[in-house]
N, C-alpha and C positions, 0 to 999 in steps of 0.2 A: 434226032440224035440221042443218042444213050448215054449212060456210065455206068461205071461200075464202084462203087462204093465198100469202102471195108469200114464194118463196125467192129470192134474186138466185143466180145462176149468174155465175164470173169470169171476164173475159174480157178482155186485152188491152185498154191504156189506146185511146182513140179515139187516131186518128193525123188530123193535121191535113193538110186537102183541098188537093192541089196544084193545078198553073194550070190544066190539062190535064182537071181533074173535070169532072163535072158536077155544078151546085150541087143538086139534091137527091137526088143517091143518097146511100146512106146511108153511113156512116163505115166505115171498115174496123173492127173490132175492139172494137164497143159495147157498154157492158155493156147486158142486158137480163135482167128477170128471168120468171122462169116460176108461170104460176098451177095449182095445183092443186086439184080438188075434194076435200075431205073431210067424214069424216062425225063424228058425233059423238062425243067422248072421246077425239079424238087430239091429240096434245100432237107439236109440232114440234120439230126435233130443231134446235141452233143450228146456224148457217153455219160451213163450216170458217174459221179467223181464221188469221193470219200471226202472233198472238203464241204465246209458246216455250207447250208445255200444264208446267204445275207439278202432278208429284204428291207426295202425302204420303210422307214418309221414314218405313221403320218404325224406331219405339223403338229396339231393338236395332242398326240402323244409327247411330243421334249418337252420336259422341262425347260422353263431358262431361268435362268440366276442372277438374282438384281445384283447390279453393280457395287452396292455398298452394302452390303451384309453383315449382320452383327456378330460378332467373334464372339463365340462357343468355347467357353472354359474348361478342360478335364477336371476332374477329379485333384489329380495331382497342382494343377494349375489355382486350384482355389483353395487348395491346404496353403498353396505359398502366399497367397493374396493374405490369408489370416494370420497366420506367423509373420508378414510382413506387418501387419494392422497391429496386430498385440508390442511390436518388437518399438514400433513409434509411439503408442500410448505410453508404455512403460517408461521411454525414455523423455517425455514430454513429462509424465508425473515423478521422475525424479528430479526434472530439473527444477519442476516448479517448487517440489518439495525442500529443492536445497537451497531456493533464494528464499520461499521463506521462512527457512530455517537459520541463516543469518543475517535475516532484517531482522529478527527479532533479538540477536544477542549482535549488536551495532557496534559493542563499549559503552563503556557510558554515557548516558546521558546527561550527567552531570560534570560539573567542571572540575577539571583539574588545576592542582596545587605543585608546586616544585618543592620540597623538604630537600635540609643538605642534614646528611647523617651526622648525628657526633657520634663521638669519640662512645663506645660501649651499651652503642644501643643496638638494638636484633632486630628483623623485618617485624615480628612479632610486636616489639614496643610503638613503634614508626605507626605500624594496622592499628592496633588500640587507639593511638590517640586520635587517628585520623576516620575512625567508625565514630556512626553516630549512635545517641543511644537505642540500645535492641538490637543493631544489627551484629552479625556475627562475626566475629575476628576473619573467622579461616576465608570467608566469602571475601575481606576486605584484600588481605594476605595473597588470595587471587587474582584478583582485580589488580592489583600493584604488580604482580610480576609480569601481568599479559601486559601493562601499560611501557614497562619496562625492557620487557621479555628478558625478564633475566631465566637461567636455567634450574635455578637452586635458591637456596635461604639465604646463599651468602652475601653480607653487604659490607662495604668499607665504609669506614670517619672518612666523610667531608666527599662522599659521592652523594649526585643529583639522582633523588628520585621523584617521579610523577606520580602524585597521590591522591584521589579521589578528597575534593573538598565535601566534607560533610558533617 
């Protein structure tokens, strides 16, 4: 038993017939395909195709990819890691800075005295007597309004103030 088999053969899209043709010759560039007798048991072979051919990769060519892989930083990714680093030192060195910055000024460390003001005396009289000798009035004069936290100089006869004994 026979058949008859069509293979297309490719061939340039038809180009469309100018003014000049004649209407029926044939087109330039048509596809046509070709028949051939065969006989029996033969298996045709496919048309060459325009798509890519894919063949099998062997085994030993893939890669494979461990399961826990270690995460790859950009560029961008490790500027923020550093601005992140710098952003926490600075803030750890101010804080430490500012505790010990008032450990060191506590108040006194010496004891205080309650004075009642008379009648026509100034912060400035109150500080003198109550500085020891060498030390300086205005430091004393300080010292008493932080104890007090008064805002200003001014003091009234017969108000309580806290005085550094010394």
């Amino acid at each position: 038993m026979s058949a008859l088999v069509v293979q297309p053969t490719w061939q340039p899209a038809p180009a469309r017939p100018t003014r000049g043709s004649a209407a029926g010759a044939p087109a330039r560039g048509a596809r046509r395909g070709t028949l051939q007798l065969v006989g029996p048991g033969f298996v045709p072979t496919p048309a060459p195709s325009r798509a890519p051919v894919v063949r099998p990769v062997p085994a030993a060519a893939v890669r494979t990819v461990p399961t826990s892989a270690p995460m790859r930083l950009t560029v961008r990714g490790r500027r923020v890691l550093v601005v992140l680093a710098l952003v926490i030192a600075t803030a750890i060195s101010v804080g430490i800075g500012a505790w010990i910055g008032t450990a060191g000024s506590s108040g006194s460390a010496g004891e205080v005295v309650t004075v009642t003001v008379a009648p026509g005396e100034t912060l400035w009289t109150v500080a003198g007597a109550a500085a020891a000798p060498g030390d300086d009035v205005r430091d004393v004069i300080a010292e008493i309004a932080e104890l007090n936290s008064l805002v200003g100089a001014d003091i009234r006869a017969g108000q309580q103030l806290f005085v550094p004994a010394g």
